[in-house]
N, C-alpha and C positions, 0 to 999 in steps of 0.2 A: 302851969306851963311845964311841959317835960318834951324829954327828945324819943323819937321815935327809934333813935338807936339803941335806946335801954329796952325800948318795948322790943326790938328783933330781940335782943341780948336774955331777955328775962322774961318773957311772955312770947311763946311761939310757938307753931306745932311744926316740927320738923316733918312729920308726913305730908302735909298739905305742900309746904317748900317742893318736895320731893318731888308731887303730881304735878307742881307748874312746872318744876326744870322737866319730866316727863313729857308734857304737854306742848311745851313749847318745842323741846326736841322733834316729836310729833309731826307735829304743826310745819317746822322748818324743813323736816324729811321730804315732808309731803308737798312743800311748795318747790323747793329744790329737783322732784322727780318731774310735777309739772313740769316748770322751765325748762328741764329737757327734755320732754314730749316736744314743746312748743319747738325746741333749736331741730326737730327732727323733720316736722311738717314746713307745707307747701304756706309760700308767705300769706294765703286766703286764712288759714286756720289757728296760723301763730299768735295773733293777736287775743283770738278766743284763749289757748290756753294759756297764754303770759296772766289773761284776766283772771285767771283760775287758779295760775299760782299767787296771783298776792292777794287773793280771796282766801286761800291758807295762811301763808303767808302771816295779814296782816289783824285776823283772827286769833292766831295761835299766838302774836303778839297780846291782844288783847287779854284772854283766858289766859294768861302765863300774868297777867301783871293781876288780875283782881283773884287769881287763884292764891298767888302768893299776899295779897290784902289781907285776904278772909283766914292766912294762917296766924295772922298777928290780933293777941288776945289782950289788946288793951285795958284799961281802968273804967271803961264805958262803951256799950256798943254803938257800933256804927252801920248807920243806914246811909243809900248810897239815891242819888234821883234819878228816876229815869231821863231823863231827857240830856243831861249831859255822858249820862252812860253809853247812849247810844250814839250820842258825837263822837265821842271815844273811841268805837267800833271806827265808823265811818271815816276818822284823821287817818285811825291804824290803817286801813287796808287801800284808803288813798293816795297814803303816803308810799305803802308796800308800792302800787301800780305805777307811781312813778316813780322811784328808786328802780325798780325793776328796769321799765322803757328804757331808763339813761342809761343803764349797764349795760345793756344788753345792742341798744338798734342806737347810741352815739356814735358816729365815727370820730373816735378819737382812742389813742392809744391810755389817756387816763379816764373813761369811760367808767373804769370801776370803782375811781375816786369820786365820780359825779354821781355817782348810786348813792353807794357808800355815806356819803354825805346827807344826799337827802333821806336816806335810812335812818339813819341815828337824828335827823330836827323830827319826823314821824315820828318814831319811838319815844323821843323826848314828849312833844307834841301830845302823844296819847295819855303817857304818864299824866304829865301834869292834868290834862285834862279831866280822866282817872279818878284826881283826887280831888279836885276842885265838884266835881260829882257827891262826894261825903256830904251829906247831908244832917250836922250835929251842931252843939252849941260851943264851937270850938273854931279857930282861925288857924290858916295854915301857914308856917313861914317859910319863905324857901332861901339857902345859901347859895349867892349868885354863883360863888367860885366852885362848889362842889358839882352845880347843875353843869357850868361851862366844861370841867374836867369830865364830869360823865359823857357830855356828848363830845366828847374831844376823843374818848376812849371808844366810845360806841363806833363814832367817825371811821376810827384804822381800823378797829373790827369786822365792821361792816364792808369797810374796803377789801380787807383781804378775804371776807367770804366770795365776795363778787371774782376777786383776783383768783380766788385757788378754784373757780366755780369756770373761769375762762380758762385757766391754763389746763387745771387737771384732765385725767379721760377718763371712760368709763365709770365703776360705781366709785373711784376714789372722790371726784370731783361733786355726787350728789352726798357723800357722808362727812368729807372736808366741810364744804362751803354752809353743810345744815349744823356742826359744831360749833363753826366758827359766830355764826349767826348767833346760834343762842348764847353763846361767852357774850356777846355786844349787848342784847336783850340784856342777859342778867346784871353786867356791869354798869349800864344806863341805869337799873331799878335798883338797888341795892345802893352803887353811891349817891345816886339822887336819894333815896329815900332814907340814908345816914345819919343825913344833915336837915331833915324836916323836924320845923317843931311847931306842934299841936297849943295853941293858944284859948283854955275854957273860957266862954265866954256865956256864965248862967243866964244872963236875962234876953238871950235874943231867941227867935220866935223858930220854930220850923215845919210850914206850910206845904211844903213842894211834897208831891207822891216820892215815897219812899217805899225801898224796895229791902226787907231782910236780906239777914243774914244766910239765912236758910233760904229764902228764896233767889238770891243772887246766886248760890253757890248750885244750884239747883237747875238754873240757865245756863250758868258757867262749864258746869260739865254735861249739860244736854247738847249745846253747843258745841264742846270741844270733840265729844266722841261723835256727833254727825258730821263735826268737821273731817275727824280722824277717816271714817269709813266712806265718806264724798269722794277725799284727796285718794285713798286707796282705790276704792271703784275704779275711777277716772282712769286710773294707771293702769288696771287691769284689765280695764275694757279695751285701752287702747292700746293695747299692747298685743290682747289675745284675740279679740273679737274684731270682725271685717269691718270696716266702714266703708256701708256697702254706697253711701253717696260719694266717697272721696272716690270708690273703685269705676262708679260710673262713670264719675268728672274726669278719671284716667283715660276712658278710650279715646278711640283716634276718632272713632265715629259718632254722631251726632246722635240720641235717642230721644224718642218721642214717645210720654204712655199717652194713651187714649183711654176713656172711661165714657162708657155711652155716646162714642162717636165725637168727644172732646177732648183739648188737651188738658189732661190732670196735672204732667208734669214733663221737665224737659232738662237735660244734664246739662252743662257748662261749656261744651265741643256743639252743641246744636246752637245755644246762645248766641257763641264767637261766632259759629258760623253765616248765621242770621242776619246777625247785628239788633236781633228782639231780644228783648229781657223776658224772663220768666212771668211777670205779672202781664205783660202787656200777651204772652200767649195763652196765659191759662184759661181756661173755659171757652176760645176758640175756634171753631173749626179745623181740621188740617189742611181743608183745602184752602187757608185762609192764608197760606204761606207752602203750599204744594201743591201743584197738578198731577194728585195722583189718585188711579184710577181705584176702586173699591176693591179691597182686597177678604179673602177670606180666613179663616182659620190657621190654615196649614203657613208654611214657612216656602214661602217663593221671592223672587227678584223682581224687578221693574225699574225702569228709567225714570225719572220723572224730572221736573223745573223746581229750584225753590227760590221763592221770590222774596229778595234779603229786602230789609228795612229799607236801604238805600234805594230803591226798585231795580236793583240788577238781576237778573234771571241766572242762576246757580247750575249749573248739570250735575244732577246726582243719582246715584244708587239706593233701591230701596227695599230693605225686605223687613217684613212683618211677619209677627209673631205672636200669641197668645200666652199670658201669664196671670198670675194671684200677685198683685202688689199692694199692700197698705190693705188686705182683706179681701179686695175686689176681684172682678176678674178683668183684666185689662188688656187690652191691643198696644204691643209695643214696634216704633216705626225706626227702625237702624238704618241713619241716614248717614249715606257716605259719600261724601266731594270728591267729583270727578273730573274737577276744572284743569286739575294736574296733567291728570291722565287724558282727556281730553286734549289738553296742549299740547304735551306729547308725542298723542299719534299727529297731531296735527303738523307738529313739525318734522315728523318721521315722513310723513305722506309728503310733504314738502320737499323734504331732501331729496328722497324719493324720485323729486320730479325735476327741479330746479337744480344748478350748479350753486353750490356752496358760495362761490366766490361773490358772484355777480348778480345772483337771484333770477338770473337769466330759467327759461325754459331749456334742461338738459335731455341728449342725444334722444334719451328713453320716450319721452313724453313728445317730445317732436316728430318723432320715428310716428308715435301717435297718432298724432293732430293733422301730419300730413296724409296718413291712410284715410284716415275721417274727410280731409278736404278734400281725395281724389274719389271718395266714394259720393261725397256731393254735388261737387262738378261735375260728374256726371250722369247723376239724378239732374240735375239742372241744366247740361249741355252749358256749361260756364267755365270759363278760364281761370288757373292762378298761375303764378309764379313762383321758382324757386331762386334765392338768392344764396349764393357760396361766399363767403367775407373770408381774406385773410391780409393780417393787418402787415404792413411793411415797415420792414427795419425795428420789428420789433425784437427778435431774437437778438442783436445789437444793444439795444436800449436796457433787455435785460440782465445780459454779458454782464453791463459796462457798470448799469445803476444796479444793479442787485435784484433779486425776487421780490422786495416787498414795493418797489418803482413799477418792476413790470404789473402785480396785482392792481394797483393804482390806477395805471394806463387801463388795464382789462376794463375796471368800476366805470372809468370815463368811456371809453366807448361804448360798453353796453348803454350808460344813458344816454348819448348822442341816440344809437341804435331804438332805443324803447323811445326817445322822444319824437323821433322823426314817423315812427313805422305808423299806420294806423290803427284803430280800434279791434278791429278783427283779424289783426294780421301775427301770428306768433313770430316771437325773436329770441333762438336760441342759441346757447352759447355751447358747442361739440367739442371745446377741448383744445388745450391749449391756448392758440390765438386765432384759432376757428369759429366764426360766427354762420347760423344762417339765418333765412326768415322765408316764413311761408306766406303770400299777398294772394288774399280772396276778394271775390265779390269785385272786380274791379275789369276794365276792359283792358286787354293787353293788344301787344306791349306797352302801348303807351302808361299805363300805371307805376310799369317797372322801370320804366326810363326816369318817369317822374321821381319814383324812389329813391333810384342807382344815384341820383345827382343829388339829391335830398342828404342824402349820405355822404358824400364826397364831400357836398359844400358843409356840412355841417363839422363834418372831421376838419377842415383846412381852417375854418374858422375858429375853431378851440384850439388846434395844434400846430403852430403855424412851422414849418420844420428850419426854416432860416433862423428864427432866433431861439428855440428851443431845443436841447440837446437831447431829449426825454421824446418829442414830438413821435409818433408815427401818422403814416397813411394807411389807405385798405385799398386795394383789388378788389372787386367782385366779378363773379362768374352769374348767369343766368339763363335759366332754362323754362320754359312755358310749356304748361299742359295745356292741350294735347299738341299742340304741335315739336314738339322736343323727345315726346317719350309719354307714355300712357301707366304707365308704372312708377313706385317710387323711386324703385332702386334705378330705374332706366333717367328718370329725371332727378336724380339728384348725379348719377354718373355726368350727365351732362354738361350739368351745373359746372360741376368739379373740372370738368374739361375745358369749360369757356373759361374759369378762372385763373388753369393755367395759362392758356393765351395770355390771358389777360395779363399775367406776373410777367411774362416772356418778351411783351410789349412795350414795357416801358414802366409799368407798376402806375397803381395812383388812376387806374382805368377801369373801368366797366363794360364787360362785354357779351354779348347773346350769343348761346351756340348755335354755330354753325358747322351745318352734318360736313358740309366737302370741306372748308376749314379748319374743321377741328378734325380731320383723319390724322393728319400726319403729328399734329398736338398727341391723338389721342394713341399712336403707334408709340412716337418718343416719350410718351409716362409711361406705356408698358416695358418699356424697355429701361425704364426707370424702375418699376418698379422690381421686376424680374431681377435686375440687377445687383437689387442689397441682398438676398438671398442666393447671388451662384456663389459663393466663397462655400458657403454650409451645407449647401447641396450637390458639392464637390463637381460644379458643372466647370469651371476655370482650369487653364493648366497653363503651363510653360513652353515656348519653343526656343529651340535655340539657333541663332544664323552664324556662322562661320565669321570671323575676320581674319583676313589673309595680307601676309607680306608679300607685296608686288614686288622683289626682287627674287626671292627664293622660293613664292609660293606656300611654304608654310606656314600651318594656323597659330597663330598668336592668340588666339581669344573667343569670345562670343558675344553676343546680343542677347539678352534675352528676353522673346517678347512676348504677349500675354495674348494666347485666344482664349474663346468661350465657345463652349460645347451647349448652342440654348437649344433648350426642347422645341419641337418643331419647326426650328428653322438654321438647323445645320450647325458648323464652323462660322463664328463671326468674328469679322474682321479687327483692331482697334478700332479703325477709323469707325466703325458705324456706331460703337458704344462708349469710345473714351471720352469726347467733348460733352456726352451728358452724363458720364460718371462724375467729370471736375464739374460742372453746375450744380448737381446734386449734392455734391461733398463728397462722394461716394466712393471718388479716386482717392482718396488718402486711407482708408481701407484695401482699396486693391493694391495702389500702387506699396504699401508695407508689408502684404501678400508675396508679391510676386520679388520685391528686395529678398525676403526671407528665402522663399524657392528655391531663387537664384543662386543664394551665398552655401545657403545646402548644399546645391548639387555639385557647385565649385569646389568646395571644399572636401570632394568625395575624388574631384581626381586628381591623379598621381601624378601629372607636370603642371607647372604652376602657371596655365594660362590665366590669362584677365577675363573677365566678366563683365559685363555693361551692364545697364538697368537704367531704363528714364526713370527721372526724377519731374514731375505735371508740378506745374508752377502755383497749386493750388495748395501742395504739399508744402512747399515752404511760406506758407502764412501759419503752420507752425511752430509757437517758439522753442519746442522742443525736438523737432525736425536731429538736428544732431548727436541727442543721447540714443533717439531711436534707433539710428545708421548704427551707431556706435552700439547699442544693446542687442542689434540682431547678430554683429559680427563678431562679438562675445560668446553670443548663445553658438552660432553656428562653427566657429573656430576658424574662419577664413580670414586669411591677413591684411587688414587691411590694402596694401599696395597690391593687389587681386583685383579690386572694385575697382568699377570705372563709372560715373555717376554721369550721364548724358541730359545737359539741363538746356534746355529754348532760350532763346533771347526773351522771350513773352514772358519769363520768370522773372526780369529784372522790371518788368514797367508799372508792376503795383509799389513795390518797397524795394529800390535796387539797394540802400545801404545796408537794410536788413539781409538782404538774401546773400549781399556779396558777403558779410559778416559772417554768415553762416557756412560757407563755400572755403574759406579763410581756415575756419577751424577746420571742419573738414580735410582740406590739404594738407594741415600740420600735422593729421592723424595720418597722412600717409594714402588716404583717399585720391584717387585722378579724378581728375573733372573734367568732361567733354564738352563743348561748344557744341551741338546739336542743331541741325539744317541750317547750316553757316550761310548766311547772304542774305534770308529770306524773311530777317528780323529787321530792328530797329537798332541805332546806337552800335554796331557789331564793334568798330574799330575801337571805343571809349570804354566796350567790354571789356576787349582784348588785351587792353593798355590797364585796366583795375583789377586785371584779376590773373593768375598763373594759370593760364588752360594747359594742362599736358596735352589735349588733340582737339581738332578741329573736326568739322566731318560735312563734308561738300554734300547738300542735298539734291535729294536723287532728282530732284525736278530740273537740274544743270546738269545731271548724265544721260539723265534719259532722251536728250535731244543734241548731244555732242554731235552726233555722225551726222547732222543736216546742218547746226546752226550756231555757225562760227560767231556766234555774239556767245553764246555758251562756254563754249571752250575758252573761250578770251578771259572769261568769269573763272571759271575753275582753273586755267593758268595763272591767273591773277592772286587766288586763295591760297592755291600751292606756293605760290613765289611768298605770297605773304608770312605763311605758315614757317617757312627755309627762315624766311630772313629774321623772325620771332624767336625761333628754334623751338617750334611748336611742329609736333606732327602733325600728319593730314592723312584722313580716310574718307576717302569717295564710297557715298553708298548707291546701292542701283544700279550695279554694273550688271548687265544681263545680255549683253553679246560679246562676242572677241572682239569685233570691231572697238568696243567701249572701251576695254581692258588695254588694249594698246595703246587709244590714245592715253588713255592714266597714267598706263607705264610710262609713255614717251613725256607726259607732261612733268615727270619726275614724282608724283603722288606714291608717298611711304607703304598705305594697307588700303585694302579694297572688302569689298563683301556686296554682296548681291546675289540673286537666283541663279547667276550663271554659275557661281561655286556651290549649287544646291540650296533646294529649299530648306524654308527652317523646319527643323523635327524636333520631336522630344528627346530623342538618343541624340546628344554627341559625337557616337562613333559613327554615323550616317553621314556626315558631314565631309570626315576625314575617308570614306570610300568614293564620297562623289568627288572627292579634291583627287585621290589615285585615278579615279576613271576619266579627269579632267586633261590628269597632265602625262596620262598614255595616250592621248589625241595629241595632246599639242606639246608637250615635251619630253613623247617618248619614253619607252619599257627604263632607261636607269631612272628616270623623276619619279614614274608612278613606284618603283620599288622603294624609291626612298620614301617616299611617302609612306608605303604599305606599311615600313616598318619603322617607323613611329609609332608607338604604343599608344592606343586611342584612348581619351578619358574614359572612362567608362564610371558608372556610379558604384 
C-alpha cells in the first residue's frame, strides 16, 4: 500500500503536468469564447453553441485529468478500460452542459452558484470515474474529507468563473472566467488525488480490454488538439464568415428556391409566413401554396395569392430570379406580404370616402353617388329623392356637454339614419351636424314621406328630449328629381331651401320644396348669406341722425345707424336685414362693428356731444357683452359718459336678471342707457322701476300719427309726464313735420330727432347745416347764425 502523494512527490514528469495545465487552459479558452458566440446569437442558435461550448468544455476537462495520470510514474504500470473511459468523457461534458444551462438561462440572481455547483459534483464525477477506469491488481481508497473539501473548493471556483464570466465585458470576461475555471479543474484533481491510496492486491485477475499507456496518451492528445482547432474554427468562422442561412432567416421577405420546378428550400419569414414547415414544403410544387403564374429567367414582379396552412388566402408580391445554390442551378421566388399594404390603402381609400367620425359616406363620395343617380334616373325616366338633415339643439348640447357628447349624439344618429334608410339608398354625413341621403328606385314622393317619418319617429324614440338633456331632433328639407331641379347642384339647392323652412317652422319637421314658397325662404338666406361677408367686403357703413334740444334747438348728440351698400340692390334699409342678422347670430358681429365706428368717430370731435348705438338683444346673451363695450372705449379713447346704449324691451324677455345685471355695470362705468321704442314692449313700467334709464324715447309709430289721433298724443303726453315725474328724460323720434314738432314742444318733450332736422348722412357737419337752414325758416337769420357758428364736429 502507498500514497499516491509520494508518487506526485517522487515519481512525475513535470512536462506532461505542464501539457494538462496547457490543455486544459485551451480547452476552457475555447469553451469560454463559445458561450460568447452563443450570448451573441438569435435564441434559435444559442442553444447549438452553448452545446459546443461544454463539448470543449467538458473534454478539456477530461484530457487535463488523464493527461496529468499518465505524467505519474508509479512502481507498476497502469492500464486504463475502455468502457469506463468513455463514461468519463460522457459524466465530463454532461455535466459541462448542464452547469452551463443553470448559469447562464436560470433566472435567478445566484444562477452562477447553481452552475458552479453542478460544475465541480461533474468534475468531481469524472475524476473519480477516471480512476475507477484503472484497470490493475490494486484497490483504490478515497479520503471522504479531502474529496468533500476538493468539491467544496471546485464549488467557489467554478462559481466565480460563471460570476466574473457574467459581470466582466469584452475579452477580460472570456480569459477571467477560462483561469479561473482551470484553478477549480486543478484544485478538484490534485487534492483529490493527494489523499488516494493504491491498495496491491497480487492475486485478482484483469480481464476487461485494456488500453496502454502509449495508446491512451496517444487518444488523449489526438483529442485534445481536434478539440483545440474545432473550438478555434468554430470562432473563426463565426466571427469572419457569412452565415448565409442566419442572413436569409433575416429578411423581411419570404424566399423560395425552386430546383426542377420543386421546392428545394425555404427560409424562416416564408415559414412564419405560411404557417408550413419546411419538410411539409420540400419537394412540393409552388403552385401548391401559390397562384402564380410561370415565370421566366429574367427578374420581374407579379401579384399573386398564397395560401397559408390555415386556408387564408395571403396578398403578396412576387419576383423571381435565377441563381447557383448548393451547386445547382436554381429558381429563387422573393415573396413579399402585402396584407399590410393592402390594408392600408384600403383604409386610405376608405377615408378617402367616409367621415372619420361616423363611417358615414362623406361630402366627396356623395357629390359621387348622386351624379351616378341622376345620370340613371334618367336612363330610366325614374325618380329619387334628396334629403337635407340638420340636427336641433345640437349646437347647445355641445356647448353645454362638451365635444366628445356631441361625437356621441353624431354615432347615434348616423345609426338611427343607416338603420331606417334602405338598401340602395346612400346616407351621408357633410359636416358638422349635416346629414343627407340620396333615395332611389322608389316612387315619389310617397317614399320620401315614408322616409321623412321613418326618421323623425325613429329619432323621438331613442331621444326622447323631456327627459334627456343630451336629446336632439332633426329638420329635414327635401327635394325630388325631376321635379325640383334636374341637376345636382339645383336639387340639392333645393333641398337646403326646404330645410330651411323647415327650421323656421317650428324645427322637428319635414318639408318638400316648394318653387312659390320657398321664394321668399330662399331671398332671406341670400340675404343671409351675403350678410356674414359685408363687414370684409367693406359693403357696411355708418350714418349719423342729429338729436336736438327742443328748447334751444341745438344738437346734443347722434344716433348712429347701420346701412349696407349690397351689390345689386342699392342702400338697405336695417329693417330689411337686421331681424335676420339676430336669427343668424350675425348681429353680434355687426352690431360690435358699428359700437367700434361710432366710438371712433365720436371721439374725433372737438365738443363732447353723445353718441347712441343700439344694443339687439341677442347681444346681451353674451357673458361678456361688458368687457367688450368697455374694451372698445379703451381702444378708441371715448369717455365713457359719451355713449348712450339704446336697448328694447325685447332685451329683458329671455334673461331679464342677467341683462338688467349687465346694464348695472355698465352704468357704474358711466355708460347711459336708453329705454328704446318706449310703449311698444312688454313690462315697460317694472323696467323703469329696476333699472336707472338716463332717456326714454317715444317711438316713432306715436308721432307719426300725433296730428290726426288724439289717442296718440294722450300716449306720448302720458310718457313725457312719466319720464318728468322719474327725472328721466324723453326723446320723441320721428318727428318729420313742424306740425309734429309743436305738439312735442308743447307736450313739454326735452330732445327730438327725426328727417325734419335732416336725414341721416355720414358727415356730421350735414346735419348741423340742415339744423342752420331749419331755423332761418322758422326762427329766423339771429338762430340760423347761432347755429352757423357752432363749430361742427367734424372727423
Amino acid at each position: 500500500m502507498f500514497s499516491v502523494l509520494a508518487c506526485i512527490r517522487d515519481n512525475h514528469d513535470w512536462r506532461l503536468i505542464v501539457a494538462a495545465v496547457i490543455v486544459c487552459l485551451i480547452g476552457n479558452l475555447a469553451a469560454m469564447l463559445l458561450l460568447f458566440r452563443a450570448g451573441e446569437c438569435d435564441p434559435g442558435q444559442q442553444r447549438s453553441w452553448m452545446a459546443a461550448s461544454a463539448l470543449a468544455c467538458g473534454v478539456g476537462i477530461w484530457a487535463t485529468h488523464f493527461i496529468a495520470m499518465l505524467a505519474y510514474d508509479g512502481a507498476f504500470p497502469i492500464s486504463y478500460g475502455v468502457g469506463m473511459t468513455a463514461l468519463s468523457v460522457v459524466l465530463s461534458i454532461g455535466a459541462s452542459w448542464l452547469a452551463i444551462l443553470v448559469a447562464t438561462e436560470w433566472e435567478s440572481p445566484y444562477a452562477f452558484a447553481g452552475g458552479g455547483l453542478i460544475m465541480a459534483i461533474g468534475i468531481c464525477s469524472m475524476h473519480m470515474t477516471g480512476m475507477q477506469a484503472i484497470e490493475e491488481t490494486v484497490d483504490i481508497v478515497y479520503n471522504p474529507t479531502s474529496t468533500m473539501i476538493a468539491l467544496l473548493i471546485g464549488m467557489a471556483l467554478a462559481s466565480a468563473a460563471f460570476f466574473a464570466f457574467r459581470e466582466l465585458k469584452g475579452t477580460r470576461r472570456v480569459l477571467v472566467a477560462a483561469v479561473i475555471m482551470v484553478l477549480a479543474i486543478a484544485a478538484i484533481h490534485f487534492t483529490s488525488m493527494s489523499t488516494i491510496m493504491l491498495v496491491p492486491q497480487p492475486g485478482r485477475l484483469v480481464t476487461a480490454t485494456l488500453l496502454e499507456t502509449k495508446t491512451l496518451a496517444g487518444i488523449v492528445m489526438a483529442v485534445s488538439t481536434a478539440l483545440i482547432l474545432a473550438a478555434l474554427s468554430a470562432v473563426f468562422l463565426a466571427s469572419h464568415l457569412t452565415d448565409l442561412r442566419g442572413l436569409a432567416n433575416a429578411s423581411m421577405e419570404g424566399l423560395l428556391v425552386l430546383h426542377e420546378g420543386r421546392i428545394m428550400d425555404a427560409n424562416e419569414r416564408f415559414q412564419e409566413m405560411s404557417g408550413w414547415s419546411l419538410a411539409e414544403l420540400r419537394g412540393n410544387l409552388p403552385s401548391s401554396v401559390l397562384a402564380l403564374a410561370e415565370s421566366g429567367g429574367e427578374t420581374r414582379h407579379q401579384e399573386a395569392s398564397l395560401t397559408a396552412r390555415d386556408e387564408t388566402e395571403i396578398p403578396v408580391d412576387i419576383m423571381t430570379r435565377r441563381m447557383i445554390y448548393r451547386g445547382r442551378n436554381c429558381q429563387v421566388l422573393v415573396v413579399r406580404d402585402l396584407t399590410e399594404r393592402k390594408r392600408a390603402e384600403e383604409m386610405i381609400e376608405h377615408l378617402a370616402h367616409h367621415d372619420v367620425l361616423t363611417g358615414l359616406t362623406n361630402r366627396s363620395l356623395y357629390d359621387t353617388r348622386l351624379r351616378h343617380a341622376l345620370q340613371m334616373a334618367e336612363r330610366k325616366r325614374s325618380q329619387i329623392a334628396i334629403f337635407c338633415l340638420d340636427l336641433d339643439r345640437f349646437k347647445a348640447v355641445n356647448d353645454i356637454f362638451g365635444h366628445a357628447e356631441g361625437d356621441r349624439i353624431l354615432c347615434r344618429v348616423a345609426a338611427i339614419l343607416k338603420r331606417v334608410a334602405g338598401d340602395g339608398d346612400t346616407v351621408a354625413r357633410l359636416g358638422g351636424d349635416e346629414f343627407a341621403i340620396i333615395q332611389t328606385g322608389k316612387p315619389q314622393p310617397e317614399a320620401a314621406q315614408k322616409l321623412a317619418g321613418q326618421i323623425l319617429d325613429g329619432l323621438a324614440a331613442e331621444m326622447d328630449v323631456a327627459r334627456d338633456p343630451t336629446a336632439v331632433g332633426a329638420s329635414l328639407g327635401i327635394a325630388v328629381y325631376p321635379i325640383d331641379g334636374r341637376t345636382a347642384e339645383e336639387l340639392c339647392d333645393n333641398a337646403d331651401t326646404a330645410l330651411y323652412r323647415a327650421k323656421h317652422a317650428g324645427r322637428g319637421k319635414a318639408c318638400f320644396f316648394d318653387a312659390e314658397m320657398d321664394e321668399a325662404v330662399r331671398a332671406r338666406r341670400q340675404i343671409e348669406a351675403e350678410l356674414r361677408h359685408a363687414i370684409t367686403r367693406n359693403q357696411l357703413y355708418v350714418n349719423y341722425q342729429p338729436i336736438l334740444d327742443s328748447g334751444s334747438g341745438a344738437i346734443t348728440g347722434y344716433e348712429a345707424l347701420i346701412r349696407w351698400n349690397r351689390p345689386g340692390h342699392g342702400i338697405s334699409e336695417p329693417e330689411v336685414f337686421i331681424a335676420i342678422a339676430e336669427e343668424s347670430g350675425a348681429i353680434v358681429q355687426l352690431g360690435e362693428w358699428v359700437l367700434r365706428q361710432a366710438c371712433a368717430e365720436a371721439a374725433l370731435w372737438p365738443k363732447p356731444l353723445t353718441i347712441a348705438v343700439n344694443v339687439s338683444p341677442v347681444q346681451f346673451m353674451l357673458p361678456n357683452l361688458c368687457e367688450r363695450i368697455t374694451a372698445i372705449l379703451d381702444e378708441t379713447g371715448l369717455p365713457p359718459q359719451r355713449l348712450e346704449l339704446e336697448v328694447t324691451e325685447a332685451a329683458f324677455m329671455r334673461d331679464r336678471n342677467g341683462v338688467i345685471a349687465t346694464l348695472m355695470r355698465l352704468h357704474k362705468l358711466g355708460v347711459r342707457i336708453v329705454m328704446d321704442d318706449f310703449g311698444t314692449g312688454f313690462c315697460s313700467l317694472s323696467n323703469l322701476r329696476a333699472l336707472p334709464f338716463d332717456k326714454i324715447k317715444v317711438d316713432r309709430s306715436f308721432t307719426g300719427v300725433l296730428e290726426h289721433d288724439a289717442a296718440a298724443r294722450s300716449i306720448v303726453r302720458a310718457i313725457i309726464g312719466l319720464g318728468h315725474s322719474l327725472g328721466i328724460q324723453v326723446v320723441t323720434e320721428g318727428v318729420e313735420t313742424e306740425l309734429q314738432r309743436q305738439i312735442v314742444v308743447e307736450e313739454g318733450c326735452g330732445q327730438m330727432q327725426g328727417l325734419l332736422f335732416g336725414k341721416p348722412d355720414i358727415e356730421p357737419s350735414v346735419k348741423l347745416a340742415a339744423r342752420a337752414n331749419f331755423l332761418s325758416v322758422h326762427g329766423g337769420e339771429r338762430g340760423a347764425a347761432q347755429v352757423l357758428a357752432m363749430k361742427a364736429p367734424a372727423k
